[in-house]
N, C-alpha and C positions, 0 to 999 in steps of 0.2 A: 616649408621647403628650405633644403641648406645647402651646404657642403662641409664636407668631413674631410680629416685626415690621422692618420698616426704613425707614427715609428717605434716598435720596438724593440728592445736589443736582448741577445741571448744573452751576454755577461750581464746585467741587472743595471747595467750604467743608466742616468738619468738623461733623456735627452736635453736637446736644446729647446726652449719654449723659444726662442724666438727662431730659429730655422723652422718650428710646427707655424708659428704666425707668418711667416712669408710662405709657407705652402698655402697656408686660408685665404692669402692675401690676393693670389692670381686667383680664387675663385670672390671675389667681394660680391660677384655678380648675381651669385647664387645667394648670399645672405647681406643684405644692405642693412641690414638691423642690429645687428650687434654681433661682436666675437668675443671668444672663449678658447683658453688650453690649460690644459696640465702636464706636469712633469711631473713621474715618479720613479721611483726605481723600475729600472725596464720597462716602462711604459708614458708616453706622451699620445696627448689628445687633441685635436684642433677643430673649432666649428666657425663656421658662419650663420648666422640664422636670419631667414627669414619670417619674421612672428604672425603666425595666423590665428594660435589658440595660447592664451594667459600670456598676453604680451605681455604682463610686468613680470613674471617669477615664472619662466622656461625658457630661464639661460643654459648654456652647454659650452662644456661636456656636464655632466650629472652624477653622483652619485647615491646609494643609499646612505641609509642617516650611518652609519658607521664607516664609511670609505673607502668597501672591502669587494663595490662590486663599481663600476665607473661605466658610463656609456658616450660616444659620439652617434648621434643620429640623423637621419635626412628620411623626411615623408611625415606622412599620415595615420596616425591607425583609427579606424572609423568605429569601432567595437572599443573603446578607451574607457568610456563610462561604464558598461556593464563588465570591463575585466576590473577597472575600479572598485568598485560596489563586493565581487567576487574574494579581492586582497582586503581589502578592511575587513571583512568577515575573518578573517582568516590572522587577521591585528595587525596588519602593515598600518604602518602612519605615514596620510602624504604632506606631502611642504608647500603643492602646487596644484594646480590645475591643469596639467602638463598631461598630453598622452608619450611623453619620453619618462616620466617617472614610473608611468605603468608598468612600459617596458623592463625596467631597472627592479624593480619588484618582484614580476613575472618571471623574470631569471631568477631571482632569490629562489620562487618554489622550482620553477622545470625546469632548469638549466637550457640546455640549445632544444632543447621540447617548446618553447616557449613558441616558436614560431610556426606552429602547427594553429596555434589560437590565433594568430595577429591578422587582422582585416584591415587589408590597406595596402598603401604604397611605402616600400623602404630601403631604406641600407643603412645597414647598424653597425657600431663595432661598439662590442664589449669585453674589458677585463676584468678577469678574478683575479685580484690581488693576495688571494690565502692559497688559491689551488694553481696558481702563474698559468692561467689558460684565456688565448686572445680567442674570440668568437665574430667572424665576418659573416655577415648574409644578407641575400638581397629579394625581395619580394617577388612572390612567385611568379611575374610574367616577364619581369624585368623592367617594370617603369623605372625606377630610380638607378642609375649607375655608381658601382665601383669598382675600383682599379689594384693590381698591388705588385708587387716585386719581392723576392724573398732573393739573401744570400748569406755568406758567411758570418755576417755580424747580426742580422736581424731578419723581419719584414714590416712590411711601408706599404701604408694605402693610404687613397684618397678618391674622392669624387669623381675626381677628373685628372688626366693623364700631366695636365699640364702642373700640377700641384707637385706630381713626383717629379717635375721635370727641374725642380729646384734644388733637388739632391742631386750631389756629386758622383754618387754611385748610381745613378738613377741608368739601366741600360737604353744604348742609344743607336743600336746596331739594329738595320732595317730589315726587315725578316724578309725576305722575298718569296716566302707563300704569301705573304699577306696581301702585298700586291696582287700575283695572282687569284686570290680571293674576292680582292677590292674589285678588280675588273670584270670578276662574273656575276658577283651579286648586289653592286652599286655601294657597298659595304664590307668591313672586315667583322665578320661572325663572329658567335662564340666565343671562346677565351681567348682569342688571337688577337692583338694589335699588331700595329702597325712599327712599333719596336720587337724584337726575339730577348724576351727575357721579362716583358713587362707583359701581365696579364688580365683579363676581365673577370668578372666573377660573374660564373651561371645565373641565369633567371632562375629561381626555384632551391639554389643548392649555398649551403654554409659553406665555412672553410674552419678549422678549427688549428690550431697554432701552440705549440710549449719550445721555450725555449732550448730545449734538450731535445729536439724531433722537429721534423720536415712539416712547413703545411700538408694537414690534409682536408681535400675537399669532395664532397659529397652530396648527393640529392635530395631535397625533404619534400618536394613535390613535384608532380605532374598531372596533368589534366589524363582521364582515363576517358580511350579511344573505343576499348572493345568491347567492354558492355552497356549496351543499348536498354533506353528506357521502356516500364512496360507499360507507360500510359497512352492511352491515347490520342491522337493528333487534338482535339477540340480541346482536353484537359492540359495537353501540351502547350498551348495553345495562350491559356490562361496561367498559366503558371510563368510564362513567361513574362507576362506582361507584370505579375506577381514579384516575378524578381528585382527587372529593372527602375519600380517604383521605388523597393526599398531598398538597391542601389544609389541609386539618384538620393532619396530620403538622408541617409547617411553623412553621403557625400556632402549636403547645406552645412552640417557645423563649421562654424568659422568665427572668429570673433574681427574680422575684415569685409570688406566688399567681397561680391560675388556675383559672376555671371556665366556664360557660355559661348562660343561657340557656336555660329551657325551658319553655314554650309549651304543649307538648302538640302544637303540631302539626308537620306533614312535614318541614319544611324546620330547623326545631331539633331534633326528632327523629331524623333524617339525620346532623346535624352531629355529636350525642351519640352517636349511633351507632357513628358513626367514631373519634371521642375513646374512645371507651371501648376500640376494637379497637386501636387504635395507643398506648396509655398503659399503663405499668407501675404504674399506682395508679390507683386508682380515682376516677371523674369529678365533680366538682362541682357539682351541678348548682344552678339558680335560678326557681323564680317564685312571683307573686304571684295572688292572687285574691281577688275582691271577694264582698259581701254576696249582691247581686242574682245568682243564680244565669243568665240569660241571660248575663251577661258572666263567667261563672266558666269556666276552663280546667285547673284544678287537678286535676279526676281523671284527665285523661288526660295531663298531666303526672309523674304520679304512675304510670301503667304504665309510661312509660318509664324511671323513677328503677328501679322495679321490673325490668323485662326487662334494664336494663344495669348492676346493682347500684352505682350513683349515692348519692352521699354529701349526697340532695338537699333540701333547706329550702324550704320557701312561707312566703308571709307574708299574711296578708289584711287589706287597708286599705281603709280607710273616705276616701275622697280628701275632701280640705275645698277644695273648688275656692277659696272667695271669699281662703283663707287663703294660696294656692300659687301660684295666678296672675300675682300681681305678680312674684315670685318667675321664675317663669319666663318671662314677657313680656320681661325684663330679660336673663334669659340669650340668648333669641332675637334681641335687635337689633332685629329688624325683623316687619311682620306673618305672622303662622306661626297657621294654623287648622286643622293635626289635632289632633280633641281626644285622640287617643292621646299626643301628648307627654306629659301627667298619666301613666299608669300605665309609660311609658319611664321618665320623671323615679324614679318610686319602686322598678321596678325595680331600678334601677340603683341608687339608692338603698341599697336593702337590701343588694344584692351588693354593693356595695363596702367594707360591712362584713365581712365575708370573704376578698374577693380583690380584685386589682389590674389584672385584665384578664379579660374574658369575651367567647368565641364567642357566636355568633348563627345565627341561619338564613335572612341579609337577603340579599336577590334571588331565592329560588327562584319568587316569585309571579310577577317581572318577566321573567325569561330563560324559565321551565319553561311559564308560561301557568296562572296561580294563581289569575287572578280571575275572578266570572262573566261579566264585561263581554265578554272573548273568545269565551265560549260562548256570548252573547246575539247576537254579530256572526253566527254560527250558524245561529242559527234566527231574524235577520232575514232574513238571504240567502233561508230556505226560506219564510218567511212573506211575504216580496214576493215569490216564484215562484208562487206558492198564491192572492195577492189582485190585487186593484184598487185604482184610487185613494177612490173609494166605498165600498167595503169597510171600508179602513184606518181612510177616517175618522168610520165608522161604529164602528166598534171604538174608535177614541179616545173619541170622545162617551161610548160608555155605559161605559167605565172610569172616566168621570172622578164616578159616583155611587159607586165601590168608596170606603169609606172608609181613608185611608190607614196606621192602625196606628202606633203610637210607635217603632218601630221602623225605622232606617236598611234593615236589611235585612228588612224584612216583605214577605211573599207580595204582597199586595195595593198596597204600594208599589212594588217590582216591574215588574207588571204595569201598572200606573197610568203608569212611566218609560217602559217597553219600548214601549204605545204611541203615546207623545206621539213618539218618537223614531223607530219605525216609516215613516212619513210621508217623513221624510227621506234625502235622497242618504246613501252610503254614509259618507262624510266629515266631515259633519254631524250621522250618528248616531254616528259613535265617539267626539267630543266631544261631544254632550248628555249622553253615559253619564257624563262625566270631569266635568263643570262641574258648580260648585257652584249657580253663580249663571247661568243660561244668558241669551245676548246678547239678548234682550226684556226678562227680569227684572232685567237692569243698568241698562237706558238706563229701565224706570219707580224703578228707584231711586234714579238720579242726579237731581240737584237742575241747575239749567238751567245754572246756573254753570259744576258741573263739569262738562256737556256740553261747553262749550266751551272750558275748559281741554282734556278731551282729543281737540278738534279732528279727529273721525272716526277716532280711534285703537280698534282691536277685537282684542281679546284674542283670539279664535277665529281670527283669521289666526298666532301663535305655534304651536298645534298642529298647523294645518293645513298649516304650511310645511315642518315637520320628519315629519309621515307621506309627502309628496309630494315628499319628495327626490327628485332624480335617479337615484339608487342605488336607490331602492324600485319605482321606474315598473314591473316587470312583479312585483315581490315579491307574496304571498301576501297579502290584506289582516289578515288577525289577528297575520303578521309585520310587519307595516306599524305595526302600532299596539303590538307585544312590542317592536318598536324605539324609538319613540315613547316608552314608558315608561321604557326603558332610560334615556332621554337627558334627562327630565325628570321624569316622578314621581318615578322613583327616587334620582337626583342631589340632586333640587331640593326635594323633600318628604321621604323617607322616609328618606335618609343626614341629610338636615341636622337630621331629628329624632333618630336616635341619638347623632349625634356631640355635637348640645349637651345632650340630656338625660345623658349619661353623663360626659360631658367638668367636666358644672356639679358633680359629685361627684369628681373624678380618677379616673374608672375606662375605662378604656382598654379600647373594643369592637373586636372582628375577627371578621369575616366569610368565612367560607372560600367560600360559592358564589360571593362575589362576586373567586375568583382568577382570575387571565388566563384560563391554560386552561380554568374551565368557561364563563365568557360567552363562550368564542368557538368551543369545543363546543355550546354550547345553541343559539348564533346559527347554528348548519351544519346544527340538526336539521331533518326537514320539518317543518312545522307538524302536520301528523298523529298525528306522534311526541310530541306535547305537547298538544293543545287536541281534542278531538273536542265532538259535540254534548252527551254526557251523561257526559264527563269530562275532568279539567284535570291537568295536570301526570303527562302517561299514564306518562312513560321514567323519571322521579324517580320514580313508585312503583312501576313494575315492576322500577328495576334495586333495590329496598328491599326485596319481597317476601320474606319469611318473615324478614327482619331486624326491621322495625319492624312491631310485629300490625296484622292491619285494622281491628278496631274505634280503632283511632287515622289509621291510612291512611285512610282512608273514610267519616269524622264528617262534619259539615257544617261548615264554615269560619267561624268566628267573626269572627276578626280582634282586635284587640288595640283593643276599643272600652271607650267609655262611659257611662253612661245619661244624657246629656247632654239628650236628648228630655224625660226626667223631670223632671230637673233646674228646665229651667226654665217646666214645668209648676205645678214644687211650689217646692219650697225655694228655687231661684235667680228665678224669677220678677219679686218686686220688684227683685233687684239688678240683673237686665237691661234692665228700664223706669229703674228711676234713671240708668243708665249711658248707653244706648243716646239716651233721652228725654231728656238734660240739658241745657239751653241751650247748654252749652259744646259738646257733640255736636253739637247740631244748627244749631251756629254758625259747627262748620268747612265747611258751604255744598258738602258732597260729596252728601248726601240730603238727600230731600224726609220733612219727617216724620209726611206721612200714608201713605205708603209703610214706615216702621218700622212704626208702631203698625199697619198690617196685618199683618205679617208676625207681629210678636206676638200680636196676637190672634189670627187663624187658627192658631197652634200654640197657645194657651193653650186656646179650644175646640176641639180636636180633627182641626178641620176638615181641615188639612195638618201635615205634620211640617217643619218649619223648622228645625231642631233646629241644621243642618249653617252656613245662611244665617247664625244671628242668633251663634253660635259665631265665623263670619268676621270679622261687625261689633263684637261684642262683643271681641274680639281686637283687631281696628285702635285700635279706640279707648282701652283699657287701654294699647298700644302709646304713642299719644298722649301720655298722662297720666305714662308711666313712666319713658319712655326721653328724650322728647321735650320735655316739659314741667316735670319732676321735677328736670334738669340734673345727675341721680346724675354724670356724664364731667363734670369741670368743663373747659374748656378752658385749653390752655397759654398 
């Protein structure tokens, strides 16, 4: 695992090799093993590497034995050997035991085709030096990040936003959809940051670049939603379990320590499961647990160390949020509001004092149908079959005396969501379920200014347009929205929270559900096979039965939270009024600030749980201070 970067210019001029070394330099964190760049005409290269395979000879950037094709790389490709084997036939000679020299080969024959073959995790940037053509992309679901800017002299990427942010022309004007975006989906999506002018590059899609012509960028994959498998459930069944063996399989090369991740629940569960059948030693395993017994996952962590005789370690922390935060606002770039980053950060943490790469169990929630939002689409279906419009919003009214509980996932919070969202078109209700901040509670939050900076711009049109694809028109609706999360929660929230919680320690995560062939097995299942009314993720635990025990199959879903509710209840309380309430806050003219101080009081008495809201805000504005205001990136 690394970080990259490059600059290139349309007039041919050579850049600077040391402005590319102070871009690598804010990411050291991604590669503590050595750095690399080059200058050539029109093109500069920059890496940091983190060495997990031919630590002596897979330095970067790379190129063929002639100099005519150069690579910066970041990831894995897990198919390296058999595309190896494929190019020596064919007379390539390698230098290394490198799967970046593969890569560097495999352009030789396919050109940007190449990444139709690559298994794995990436983002690459390569130049043809005889045909002047840059080639950006990023591996199909989005594990690995990159970033870029193009204008009149060139374009510039890199791993991370804060790398461009060392260039003088790097834009730095705050796009205020992005905000509006950060606040309804705990994240800024898609190609959007949180600068107007600096961009992300697609899960699944290149960019292709000539100095005489505009980036263009483009799609090379998608998981297919609409044609369904014609085997049947028992053969289903087993094929599944088929896959994630020889995902997991894959996934061991390393010429480093290695372990995993584990949770306690299904989908890490699963992974270790596998790890332990396919391994000649015995499995590493990892996690952590807190005081407050609600957020503890330890014991059922611990049957699995058990059941797979796991060589397993917990650790239990005490998180000092006011001390960490900055800490990782910084690593994030931009605003980032799951408070799960916090115990990501210390997991990884702890493991990386051990090993150098750890499995995971990320995506079974999104491909298998993991959350209750699915099952709630359910028994709306059956509860608008069963009512009237009178009815429902008779049922809203008197839910709204249920008191709501400190608890993100409490019974009576719940209930309290289900029927305000009840009410609503189909399309409407599967974003009220997703938003933090839903499209009423933005426009009383914005202050009138920022009304009109964002000019009728609404976040809720972003989800809406990716469940209403063309391609999903007659789809299943809880496929509609397993795709939907595919292509945004997961990319845009839950990988970019592994990749820099783990990445801000150099410890290199890998995700075996999230291999080609299972998202695109999962995407062929019926929905049936996955989601019913009063159970989730059906084919994952029936192809796991009598591997992984029930009482760990069949718990109730915790999730990887925080007492954040409490928090600032109790202990964080003032620092969120100092923060939130501070001239300087309430100067940047985005809120009204008697719309803050409600939202805090109504969480501080009880009234409602905000917990998730004042977490978003509290984030923006730490963002503010840290990234923004602090000038930690000085510029070149």
């Amino acid at each position: 695992m690394c970080g990259i970067a490059g600059i290139l210019y349309r007039d041919g001029k050579v850049p600077d090799k040391e402005l590319i070394r102070r871009m690598c330099d804010t990411m050291a964190h991604r590669g503590p093993d050595g750095e690399g760049n080059i200058a050539l005409a029109g093109c500069g290269f920059g890496h940091r590497r983190l060495s997990i395979i031919d630590l002596e000879c897979g330095a970067q950037p790379m190129s063929n034995e002639d100099e005519s094709v150069w690579i910066t790389f970041n990831g894995e490709i897990y198919n390296f050997p058999e595309l190896k084997l494929e190019l020596e036939a064919l007379g390539h000679k390698f230098r290394t035991r490198s799967d970046t020299e593969t890569i560097v080969h495999l352009y030789e024959e396919k050109g940007a085709e190449l990444l139709n073959r690559l298994r794995g995790m990436f983002a690459l940037g390569i130049w043809n030096t005889r045909k002047k053509v840059l080639l950006l992309a990023r591996d199909r679901i989005g594990k690995k990040p990159l970033y870029y800017f193009e204008d009149n002299e060139g374009i510039y990427f890199a791993s991370e936003i804060k790398a461009l942010l060392v260039l003088k022309n790097c834009p730095r004007q705050i796009d205020p959809r992005s905000i509006e975006l950060f606040l309804a989906y705990q994240s800024i999506p898609g190609e959007h940051t949180i600068f107007d002018g600096v961009k992300r590059l697609a899960p699944g899609h290149m960019l292709i670049w000539k100095p005489d012509c505009h980036a263009k960028v483009s799609k090379y994959w998608e998981a297919n939603w609409s044609e369904k498998t014609k085997m049947n459930y028992e053969d289903a069944k087993l094929r599944l379990r088929e896959l994630i063996l020889d995902a997991v399989k894959c996934r061991l090369i390393s010429d480093v320590p290695l372990g995993a991740f584990l949770s306690g629940g299904v989908d890490s569960s699963a992974v270790v499961a596998a790890m332990a059948e396919v391994s000649d030693a015995p499995v590493k395993t990892f996690s952590i647990g807190f005081p407050q017994s609600d957020f503890d996952e330890t014991k059922y962590a611990r049957i699995i160390a058990k059941k797979f005789g796991t060589q397993h370690e917990e650790f239990i922390v005490e998180p000092n949020a006011i001390s960490i935060l900055p800490k990782l606002v910084w690593h994030y770039d931009q605003p980032y509001a799951d408070s799960s980053a916090l115990p990501t950060y210390y997991v990884s943490q702890v493991t990386r004092q051990r090993v150098t790469v750890a499995l995971n169990g990320d995506g079974g929630d999104e491909f298998f149908g993991g959350y209750e939002r699915y099952r709630a689409l359910l028994f709306y279906k059956l509860f608008r079959s069963m009512t009237n419009e009178p009815l429902r919003s008779l049922f809203e009214s008197a839910t709204k005396f249920i008191p709501e509980g400190s608890m993100n996932r409490s019974i009576p919070r719940k209930i309290r969501r289900f029927a305000a969202a009840a009410r609503l078109e189909p399309d409407k209700f599967n974003i009220s379920l997703f938003e933090y901040f839903d499209l009423n509670q933005r426009k009383e939050l914005y202050s009138d200014e920022f009304q009109t900076r964002l000019n009728g711009y609404n976040a809720d049109r972003y989800l809406f347009e990716i469940m209403n694809a063309d391609s999903m028109t007659e789809a299943d609706e809880i496929d509609k929205v397993l795709r939907a999360d595919t292509l945004m929660y997961l990319p845009d929230t839950l990988l970019v929270k592994v990749d820099i919680a783990s990445m801000a320690v150099s410890l290199e995560a890998r995700s075996p559900l999230l291999d080609t062939s299972i998202m695109e097995f999962a995407a062929s299942l019926p929905r049936e096979w996955k989601v019913g009314m009063f159970q989730s993720k059906k084919i994952l635990k029936d192809a796991h039965r009598g591997i992984i025990p029930d009482e760990v199959m069949f718990r109730r879903k915790m999730g990887f939270s925080m007492p954040v509710s409490h928090w600032f209840r109790n202990e964080l309380h003032e620092f969120l009024k100092e923060v939130l309430l501070d001239n300087k806050s309430i100067g940047r003219n985005y809120f009204k600030r008697s719309s803050i101080e409600t939202l805090i009081s109504e969480h501080k008495s009880g009234m409602k749980n905000n917990a998730n809201k004042l977490w978003a805000l509290l984030m923006l504005e730490l963002w503010h201070r840290e990234v923004l205001e602090k000038r930690v990136i000085s510029c070149a």
